[in-house]
N, C-alpha and C positions, 0 to 999 in steps of 0.2 A: 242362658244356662241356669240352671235348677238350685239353688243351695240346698246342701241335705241338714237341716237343722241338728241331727243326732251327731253326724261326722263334723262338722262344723265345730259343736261344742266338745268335742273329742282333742280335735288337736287343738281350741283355745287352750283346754286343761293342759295340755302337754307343753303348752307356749307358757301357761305359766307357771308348770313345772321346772320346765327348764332354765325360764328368771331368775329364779330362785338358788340355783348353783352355781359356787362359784366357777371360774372360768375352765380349771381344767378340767373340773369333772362333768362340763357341757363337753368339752372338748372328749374327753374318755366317753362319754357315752353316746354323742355323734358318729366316733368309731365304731363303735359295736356296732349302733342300726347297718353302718353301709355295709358290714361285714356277710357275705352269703350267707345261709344258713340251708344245711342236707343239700347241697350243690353236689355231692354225689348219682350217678344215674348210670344206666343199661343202654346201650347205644343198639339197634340191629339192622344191618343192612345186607342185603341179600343172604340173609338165613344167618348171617354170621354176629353172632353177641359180641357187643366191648362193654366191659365193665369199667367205669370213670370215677376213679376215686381223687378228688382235690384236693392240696394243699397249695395252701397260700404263703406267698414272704411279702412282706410291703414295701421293701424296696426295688420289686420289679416292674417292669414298667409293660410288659402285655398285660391283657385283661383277658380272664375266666373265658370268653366270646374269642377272641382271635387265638388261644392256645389250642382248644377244643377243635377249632374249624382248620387250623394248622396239621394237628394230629390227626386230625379224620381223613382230611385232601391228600394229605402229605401221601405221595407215590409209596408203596409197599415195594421195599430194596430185598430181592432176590439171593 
């Protein structure tokens, strides 16, 4: 496998960025990265548009992947 010297030296800087702060504001900004960003989207399936607009809580426990795939399969109730 290839090392890319530019990415490479990218997240050393970031490694030693993140040295550098104390713990909980590694910790606060760990959060942020995992956090999706524009995870809103247009769904269309047989001609038919779903507009997906996201909000998150952190204390749930499905994930963005199984809600979406839930709400799409999920039988349409008559």
């Amino acid at each position: 496998m290839n090392r890319d010297p530019e990415i490479h030296g990218l997240l050393d800087e970031i490694d030693g960025l993140l040295a550098q702060m104390p713990r909980e504001q590694r910790l606060t900004e760990f959060e942020r990265m995992l956090k999706p960003r524009n995870t809103d989207f247009i769904y269309e399936n047989e001609g038919v548009h779903y507009v997906v607009r996201t909000h998150f809580h952190g204390d749930r426990r499905e994930d963005l992947r199984s809600k979406v795939r839930r709400l799409v399969l999920k039988p349409i109730e008559e």
